[in-house]
C-alpha positions as CSV (number, residue, x, y, z in Angstrom):
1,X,-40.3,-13.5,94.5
2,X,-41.5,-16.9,95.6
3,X,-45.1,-17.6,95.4
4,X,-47.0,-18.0,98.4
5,X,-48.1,-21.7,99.0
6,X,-52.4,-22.9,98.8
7,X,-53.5,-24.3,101.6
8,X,-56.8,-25.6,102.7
9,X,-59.4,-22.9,104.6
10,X,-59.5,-25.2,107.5
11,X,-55.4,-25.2,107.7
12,X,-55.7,-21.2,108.2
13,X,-58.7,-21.0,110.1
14,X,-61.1,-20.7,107.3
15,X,-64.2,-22.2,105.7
16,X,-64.0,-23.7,102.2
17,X,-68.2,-24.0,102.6
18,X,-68.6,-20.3,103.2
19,X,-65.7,-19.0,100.8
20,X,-67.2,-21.3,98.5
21,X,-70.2,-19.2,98.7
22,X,-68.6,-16.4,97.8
23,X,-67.9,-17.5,94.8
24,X,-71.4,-19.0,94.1
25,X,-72.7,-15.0,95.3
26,X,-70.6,-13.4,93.0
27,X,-71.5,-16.3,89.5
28,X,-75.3,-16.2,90.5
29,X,-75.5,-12.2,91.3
30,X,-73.2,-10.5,88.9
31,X,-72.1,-13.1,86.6
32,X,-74.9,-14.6,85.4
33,X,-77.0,-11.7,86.0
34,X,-74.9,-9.9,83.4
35,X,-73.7,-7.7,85.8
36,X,-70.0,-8.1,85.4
37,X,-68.6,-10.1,82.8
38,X,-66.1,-11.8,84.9
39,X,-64.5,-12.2,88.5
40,X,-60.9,-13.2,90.4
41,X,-61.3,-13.5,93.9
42,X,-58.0,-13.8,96.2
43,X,-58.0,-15.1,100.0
44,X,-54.7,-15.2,102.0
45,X,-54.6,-15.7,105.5
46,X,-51.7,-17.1,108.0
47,X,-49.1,-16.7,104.7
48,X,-51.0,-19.0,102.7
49,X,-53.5,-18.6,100.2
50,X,-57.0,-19.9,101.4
51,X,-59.2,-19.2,98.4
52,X,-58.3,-18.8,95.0
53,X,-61.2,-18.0,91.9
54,X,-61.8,-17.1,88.5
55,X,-64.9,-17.1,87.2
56,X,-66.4,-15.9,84.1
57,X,-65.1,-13.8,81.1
58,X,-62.3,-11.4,80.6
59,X,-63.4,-10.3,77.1
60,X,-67.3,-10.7,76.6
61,X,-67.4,-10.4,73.2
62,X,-64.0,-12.6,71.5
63,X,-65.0,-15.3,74.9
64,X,-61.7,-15.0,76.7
65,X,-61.9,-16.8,79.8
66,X,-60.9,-15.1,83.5
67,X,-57.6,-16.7,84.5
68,X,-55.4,-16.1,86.9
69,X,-53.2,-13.7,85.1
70,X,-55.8,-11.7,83.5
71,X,-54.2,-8.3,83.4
72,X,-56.6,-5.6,85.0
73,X,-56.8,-1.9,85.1
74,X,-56.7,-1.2,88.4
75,X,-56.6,2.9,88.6
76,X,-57.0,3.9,92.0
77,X,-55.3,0.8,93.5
78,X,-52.2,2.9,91.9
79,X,-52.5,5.1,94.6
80,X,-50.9,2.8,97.6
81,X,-47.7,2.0,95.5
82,X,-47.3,5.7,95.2
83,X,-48.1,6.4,98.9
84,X,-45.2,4.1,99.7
85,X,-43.0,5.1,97.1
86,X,-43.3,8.9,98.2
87,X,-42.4,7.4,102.3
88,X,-39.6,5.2,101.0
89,X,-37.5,9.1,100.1
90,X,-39.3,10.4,103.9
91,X,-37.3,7.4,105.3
92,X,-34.3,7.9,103.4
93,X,-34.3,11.6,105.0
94,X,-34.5,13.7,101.4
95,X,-38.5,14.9,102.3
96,X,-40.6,15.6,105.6
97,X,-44.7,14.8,105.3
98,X,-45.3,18.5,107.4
99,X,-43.0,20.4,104.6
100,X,-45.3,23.0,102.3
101,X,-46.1,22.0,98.8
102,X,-44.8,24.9,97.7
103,X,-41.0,24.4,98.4
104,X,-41.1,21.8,95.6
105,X,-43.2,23.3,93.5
106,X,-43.0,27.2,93.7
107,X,-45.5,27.6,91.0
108,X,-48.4,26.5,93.7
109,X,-47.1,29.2,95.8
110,X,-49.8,31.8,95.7
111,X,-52.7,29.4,95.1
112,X,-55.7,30.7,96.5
113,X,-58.9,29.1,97.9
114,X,-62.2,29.2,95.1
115,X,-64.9,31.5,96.3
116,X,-67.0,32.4,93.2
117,X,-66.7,32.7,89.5
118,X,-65.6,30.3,86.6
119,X,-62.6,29.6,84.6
120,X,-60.4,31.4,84.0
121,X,-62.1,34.6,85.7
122,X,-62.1,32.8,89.5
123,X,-62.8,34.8,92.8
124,X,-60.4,33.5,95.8
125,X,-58.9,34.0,99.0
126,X,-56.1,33.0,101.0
127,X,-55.7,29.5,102.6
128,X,-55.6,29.7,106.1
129,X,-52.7,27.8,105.8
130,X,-50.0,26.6,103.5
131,X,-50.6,22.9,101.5
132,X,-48.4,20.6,103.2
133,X,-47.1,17.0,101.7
134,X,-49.8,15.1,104.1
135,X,-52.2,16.8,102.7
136,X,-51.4,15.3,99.8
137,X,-50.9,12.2,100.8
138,X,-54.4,12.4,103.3
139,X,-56.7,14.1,100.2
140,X,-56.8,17.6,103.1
141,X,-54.8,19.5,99.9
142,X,-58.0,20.9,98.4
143,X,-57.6,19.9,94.9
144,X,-60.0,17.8,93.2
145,X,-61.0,15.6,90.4
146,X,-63.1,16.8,87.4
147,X,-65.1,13.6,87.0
148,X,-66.4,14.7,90.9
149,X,-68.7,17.1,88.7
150,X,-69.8,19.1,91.8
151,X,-68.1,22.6,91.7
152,X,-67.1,25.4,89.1
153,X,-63.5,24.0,89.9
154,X,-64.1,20.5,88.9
155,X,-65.2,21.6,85.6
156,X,-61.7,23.9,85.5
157,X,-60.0,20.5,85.9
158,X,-62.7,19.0,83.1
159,X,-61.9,21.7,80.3
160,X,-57.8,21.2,80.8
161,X,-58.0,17.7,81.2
162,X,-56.2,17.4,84.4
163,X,-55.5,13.9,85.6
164,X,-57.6,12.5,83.0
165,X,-55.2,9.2,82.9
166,X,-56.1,8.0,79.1
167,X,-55.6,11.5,77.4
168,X,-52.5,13.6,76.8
169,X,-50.4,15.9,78.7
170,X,-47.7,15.0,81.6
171,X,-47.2,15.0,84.8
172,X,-45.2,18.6,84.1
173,X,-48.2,19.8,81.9
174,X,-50.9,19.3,85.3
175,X,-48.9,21.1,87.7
176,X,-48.4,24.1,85.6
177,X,-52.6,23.5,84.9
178,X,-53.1,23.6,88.5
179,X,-51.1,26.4,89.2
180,X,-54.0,28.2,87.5
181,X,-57.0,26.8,89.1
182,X,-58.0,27.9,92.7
183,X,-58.2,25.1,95.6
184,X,-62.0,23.5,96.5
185,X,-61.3,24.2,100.1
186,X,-58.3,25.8,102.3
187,X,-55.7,22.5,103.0
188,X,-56.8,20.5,106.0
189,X,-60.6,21.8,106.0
190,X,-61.8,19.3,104.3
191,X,-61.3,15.7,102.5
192,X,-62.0,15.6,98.9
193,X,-60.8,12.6,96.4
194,X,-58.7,14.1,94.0
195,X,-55.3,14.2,91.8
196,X,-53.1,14.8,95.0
197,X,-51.7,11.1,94.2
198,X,-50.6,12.1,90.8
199,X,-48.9,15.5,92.4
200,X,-47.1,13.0,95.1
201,X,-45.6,10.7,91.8
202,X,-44.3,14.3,90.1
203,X,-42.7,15.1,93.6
204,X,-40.7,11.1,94.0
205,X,-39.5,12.3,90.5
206,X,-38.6,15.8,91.9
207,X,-37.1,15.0,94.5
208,X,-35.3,11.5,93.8
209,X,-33.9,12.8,90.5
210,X,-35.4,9.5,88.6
211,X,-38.7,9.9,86.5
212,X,-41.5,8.5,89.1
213,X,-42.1,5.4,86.7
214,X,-38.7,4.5,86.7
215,X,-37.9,4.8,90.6
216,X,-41.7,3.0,90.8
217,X,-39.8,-0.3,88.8
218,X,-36.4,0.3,90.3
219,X,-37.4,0.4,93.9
220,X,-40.6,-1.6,93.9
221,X,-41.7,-3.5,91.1
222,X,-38.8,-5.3,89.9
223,X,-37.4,-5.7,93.8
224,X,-40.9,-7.6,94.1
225,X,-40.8,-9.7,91.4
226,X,-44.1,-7.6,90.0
227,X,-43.5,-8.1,86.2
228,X,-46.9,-7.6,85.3
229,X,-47.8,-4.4,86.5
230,X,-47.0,-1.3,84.3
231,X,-48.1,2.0,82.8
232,X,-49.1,0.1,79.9
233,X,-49.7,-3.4,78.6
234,X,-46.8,-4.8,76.0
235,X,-47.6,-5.9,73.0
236,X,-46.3,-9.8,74.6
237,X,-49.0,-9.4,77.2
238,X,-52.1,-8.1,74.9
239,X,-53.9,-11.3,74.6
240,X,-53.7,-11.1,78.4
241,X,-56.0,-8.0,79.6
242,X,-59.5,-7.8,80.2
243,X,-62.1,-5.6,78.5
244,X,-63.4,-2.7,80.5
245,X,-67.2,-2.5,80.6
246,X,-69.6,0.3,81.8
247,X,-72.2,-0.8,84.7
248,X,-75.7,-0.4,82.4
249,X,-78.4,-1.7,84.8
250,X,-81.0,-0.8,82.3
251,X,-79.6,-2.7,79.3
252,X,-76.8,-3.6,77.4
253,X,-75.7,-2.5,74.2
254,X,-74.3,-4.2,71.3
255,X,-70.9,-5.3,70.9
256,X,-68.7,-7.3,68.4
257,X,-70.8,-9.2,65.9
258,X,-74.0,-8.3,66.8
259,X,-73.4,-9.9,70.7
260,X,-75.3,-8.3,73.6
261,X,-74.7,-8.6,77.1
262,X,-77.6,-7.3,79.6
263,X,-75.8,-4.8,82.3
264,X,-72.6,-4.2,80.1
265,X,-71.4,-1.6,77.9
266,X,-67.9,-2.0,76.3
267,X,-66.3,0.8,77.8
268,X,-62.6,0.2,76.7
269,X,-61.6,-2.3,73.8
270,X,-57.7,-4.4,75.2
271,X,-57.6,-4.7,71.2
272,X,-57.5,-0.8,71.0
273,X,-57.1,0.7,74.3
274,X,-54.9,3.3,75.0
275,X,-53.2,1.3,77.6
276,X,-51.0,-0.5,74.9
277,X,-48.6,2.0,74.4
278,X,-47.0,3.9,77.3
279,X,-48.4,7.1,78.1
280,X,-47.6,10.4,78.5
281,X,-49.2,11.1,81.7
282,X,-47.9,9.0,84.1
283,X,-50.7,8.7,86.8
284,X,-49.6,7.8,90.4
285,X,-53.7,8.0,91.3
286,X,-54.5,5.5,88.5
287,X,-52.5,4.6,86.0
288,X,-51.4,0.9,86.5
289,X,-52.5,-2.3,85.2
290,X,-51.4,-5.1,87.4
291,X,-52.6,-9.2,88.0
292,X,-54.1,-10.1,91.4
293,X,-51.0,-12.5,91.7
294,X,-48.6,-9.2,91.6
295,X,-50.7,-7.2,93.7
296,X,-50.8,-9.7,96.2
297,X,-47.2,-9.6,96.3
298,X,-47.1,-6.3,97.4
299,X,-50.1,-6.3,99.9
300,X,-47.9,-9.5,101.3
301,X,-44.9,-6.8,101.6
302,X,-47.5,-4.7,103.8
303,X,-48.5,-7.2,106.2
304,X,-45.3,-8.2,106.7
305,X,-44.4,-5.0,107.7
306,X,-43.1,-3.7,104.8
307,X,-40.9,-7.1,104.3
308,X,-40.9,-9.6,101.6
309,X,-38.4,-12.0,101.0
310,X,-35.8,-10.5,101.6
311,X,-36.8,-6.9,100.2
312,X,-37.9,-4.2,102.7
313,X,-39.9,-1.2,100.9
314,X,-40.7,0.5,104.2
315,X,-40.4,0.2,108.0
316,X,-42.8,-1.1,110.3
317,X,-43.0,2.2,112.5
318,X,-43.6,4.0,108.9
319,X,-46.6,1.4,107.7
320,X,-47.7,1.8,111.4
321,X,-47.6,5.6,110.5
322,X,-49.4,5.7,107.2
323,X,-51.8,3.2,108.5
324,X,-53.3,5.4,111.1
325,X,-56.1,7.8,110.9
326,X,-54.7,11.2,109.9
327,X,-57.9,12.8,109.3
328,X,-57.9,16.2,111.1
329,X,-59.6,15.8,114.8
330,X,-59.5,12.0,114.8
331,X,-63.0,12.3,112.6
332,X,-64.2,10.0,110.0
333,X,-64.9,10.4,106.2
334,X,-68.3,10.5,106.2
335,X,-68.2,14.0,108.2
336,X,-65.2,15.8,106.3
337,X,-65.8,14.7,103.0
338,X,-67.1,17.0,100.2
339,X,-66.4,14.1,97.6
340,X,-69.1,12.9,95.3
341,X,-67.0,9.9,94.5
342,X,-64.5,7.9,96.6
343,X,-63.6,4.1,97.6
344,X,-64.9,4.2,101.1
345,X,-68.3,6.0,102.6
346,X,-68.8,4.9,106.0
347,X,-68.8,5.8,109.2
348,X,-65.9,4.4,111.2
349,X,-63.5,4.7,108.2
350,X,-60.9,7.4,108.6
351,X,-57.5,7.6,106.3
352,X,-54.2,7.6,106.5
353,X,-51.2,8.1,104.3
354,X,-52.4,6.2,101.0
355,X,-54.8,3.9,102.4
356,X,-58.5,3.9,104.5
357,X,-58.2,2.8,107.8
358,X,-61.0,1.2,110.1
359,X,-60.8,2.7,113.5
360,X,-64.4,1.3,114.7
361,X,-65.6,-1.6,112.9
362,X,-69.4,-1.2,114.8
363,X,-70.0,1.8,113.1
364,X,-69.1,0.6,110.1
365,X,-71.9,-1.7,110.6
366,X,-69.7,-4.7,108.6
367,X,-67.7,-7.2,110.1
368,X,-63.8,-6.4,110.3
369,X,-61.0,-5.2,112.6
370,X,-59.4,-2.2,114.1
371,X,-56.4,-0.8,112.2
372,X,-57.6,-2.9,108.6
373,X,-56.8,-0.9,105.9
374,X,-57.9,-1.4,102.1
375,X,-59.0,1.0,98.8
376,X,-59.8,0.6,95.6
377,X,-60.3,1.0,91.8
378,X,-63.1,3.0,89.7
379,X,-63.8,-0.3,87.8
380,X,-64.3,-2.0,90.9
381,X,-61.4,-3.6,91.8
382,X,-60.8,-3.9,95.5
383,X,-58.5,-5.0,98.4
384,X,-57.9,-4.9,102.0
385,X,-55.5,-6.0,104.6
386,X,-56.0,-7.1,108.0
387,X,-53.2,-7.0,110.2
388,X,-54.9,-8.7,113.6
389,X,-56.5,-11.5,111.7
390,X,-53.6,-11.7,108.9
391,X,-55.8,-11.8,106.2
392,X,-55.2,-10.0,102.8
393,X,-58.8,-10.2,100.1
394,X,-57.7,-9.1,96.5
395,X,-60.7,-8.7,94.1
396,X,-60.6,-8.4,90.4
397,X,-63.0,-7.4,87.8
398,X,-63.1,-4.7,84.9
399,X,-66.5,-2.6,85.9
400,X,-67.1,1.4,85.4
401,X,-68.2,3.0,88.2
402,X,-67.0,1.2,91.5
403,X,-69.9,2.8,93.1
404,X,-72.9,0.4,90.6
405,X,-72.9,-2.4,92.6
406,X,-72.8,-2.9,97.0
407,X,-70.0,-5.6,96.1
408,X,-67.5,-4.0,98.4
409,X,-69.4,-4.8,101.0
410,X,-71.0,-7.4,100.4
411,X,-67.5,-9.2,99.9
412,X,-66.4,-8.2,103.5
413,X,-69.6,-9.3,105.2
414,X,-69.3,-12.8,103.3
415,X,-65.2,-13.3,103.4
416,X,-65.2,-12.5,107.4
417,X,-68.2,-14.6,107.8
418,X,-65.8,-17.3,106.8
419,X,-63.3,-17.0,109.3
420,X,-63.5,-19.8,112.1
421,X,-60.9,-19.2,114.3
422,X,-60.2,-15.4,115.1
423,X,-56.9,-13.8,116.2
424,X,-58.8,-11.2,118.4
């Protein structure tokens, strides 16, 4: 896939004083601080790249500099790639979004809603209604995640390990798990984060006959040129990903040789990580590693209207679909969330098929536009893409949890406040 061509901030309507900033926000707060070790920053507007930054360290303790393709874990980011995956077999007629859960897997059939007790002696009820596919695809199913640590079924999903992206088991192995454990809440009720992504990747493999990695490369990655992003890292690519750290705002602890860095605990090793070798759980909510060059590919692919040289992994009438609030009632996440943990808490946010949407950007109290859509990763890498101003921001860094640090918006406040000429 051809590369997208710099040009100058003022060419696309930008400032190179104020996206300059940026960078000089993110070195004096984070950086230098000892906050994170190191950060890529990525600015495209009007099909060109405006801004492009690396700053910092990919590997605190051997000194490997940020470049641009550092390879990042970028775990929840997964989760769009599978969205649109799962729509590409809805457009080719083999699945409807409205169709119950339980037609592909029969196991879920009798799945009851959680009303008291602990594993594996659980009180429940019926749903009021059957788990359909946009439930999944909306987080209305009523599973959850066990790192949410709020309910006696999060620590069900805890003791079998369900989801859990760097330990064993497969896709197979969690939907015969989760056949066991009641739902949080009955399907639409509620939004709660949680491993409905990874059930959407078991159904593309269900229902397109191919295992979801493979129709993943087949029909996206290798169409899009995206021959960095993976379930795991090859052994030619090692000296190419970034450490993983732990947000410690207390303190740091000691690494390699004796080495300290204040704010940062090594959290996963590239020289060891489990992310060298493929895996046996393929996660559709968070397994990928990927560069910001690739991911940029595809997020061009998306506001282009599912387009990219040639390549057409959706419609536009299908983005326009999953791009549109499809929270129950038109409401927002703040009010239907039970989730402890998520990419997006504010009001004016709602979410659509894969993706957070902003319907109201004054309640959001941060500068943006209607219909921008964006998520992101637990170690607090980010995107978004704005259709009306035709801007795409792709940031990179390697820090556990997303939640440590106000970055997220902090980066939209400062990247919009860079805009000089608006589309609206």
């Amino acid at each position: 896939m051809l590369a997208p061509t710099p040009a100058s901030p003022e060419s696309v309507g930008m400032s190179k004083a104020a996206l300059d900033r940026v960078d000089a926000h993110l070195k004096n707060r984070y950086i230098d601080a000892g906050r994170f070790p190191g950060t890529q920053l990525l600015v495209y507007r009007r099909g060109k790249i405006a801004h492009s930054s690396v700053q910092g360290l990919a590997d605190v303790a051997r000194k490997v500099p940020v470049k641009d393709d550092t390879i990042y874990r970028i775990y929840s980011m997964t989760k769009p790639l599978t969205s649109v995956a799962f729509m590409m077999l809805v457009e080719e007629g083999l699945v409807a979004i409205d169709e119950p859960v339980a037609k592909y897997i029969p196991e879920w059939k009798d799945l009851g809603v959680f009303v008291a007790g602990t594993a594996p002696a659980f009180l429940t009820r019926p749903p009021s209604r059957p788990m359909l596919i946009v439930d999944l695809l909306r987080h209305t199913s009523g599973l959850t995640y066990g790192f949410q640590q709020r309910s006696n079924v999060d620590a069900a999903y805890r003791a079998e390990k369900i989801g859990e992206v760097e330990k064993s088991g497969t896709l197979q192995t969690m939907i015969e798990a989760l056949a066991k454990i009641p739902l949080e809440f009955s399907p639409g009720e509620a939004w709660n984060y949680s491993v409905a992504t990874d059930v959407l990747g078991y159904l593309v493999g269900k229902i397109s006959g191919m295992p979801f990695e493979q129709f993943l490369k087949a029909r996206i990655l290798d169409p899009l040129g995206m021959t960095d992003t993976d379930f795991h890292v090859p052994a030619s690519k090692a000296h190419r990903f970034a450490a993983c750290y732990s947000a410690d705002p207390g303190g740091g602890m000691t690494f390699h040789a004796g080495q300290r860095r204040e704010g940062l605990t090594l959290q996963d090793d590239p020289a060891t990580s489990s992310f060298l070798s493929p895996p046996s759980f393929i996660s559709g909510g968070g397994g990928l590693c990927s560069t910001a060059a690739d991911y940029l590919t595809f997020c061009r692919a998306l506001l282009n209207g599912g387009e990219l040289g040639g390549v057409r992994l959706i419609g536009p009438k299908t983005l326009a679909l999953m791009t549109t609030n499809h929270i129950p009632g038109g409401r927002f996440l703040p009010e239907v969330s039970r989730s402890l943990f998520s990419e997006a808490t504010y009001n004016g946010i709602g979410f659509g098929l894969g993706f957070a949407v902003t319907m109201r950007p004054a309640e959001t109290l941060i500068a943006g536009s209607p219909g921008e859509y964006n998520w992101g990763g637990a170690a607090t890498t980010s995107f978004w893409i704005d259709p009306a101003e035709e801007l795409i921001t792709i940031f990179m860094t390697q820090v556990l949890p997303s939640s440590a640090y106000p970055l997220r918006r902090e980066l939209r406040s400062m990247v919009y406040a860079a805009i000089t000429e608006s589309n609206l």
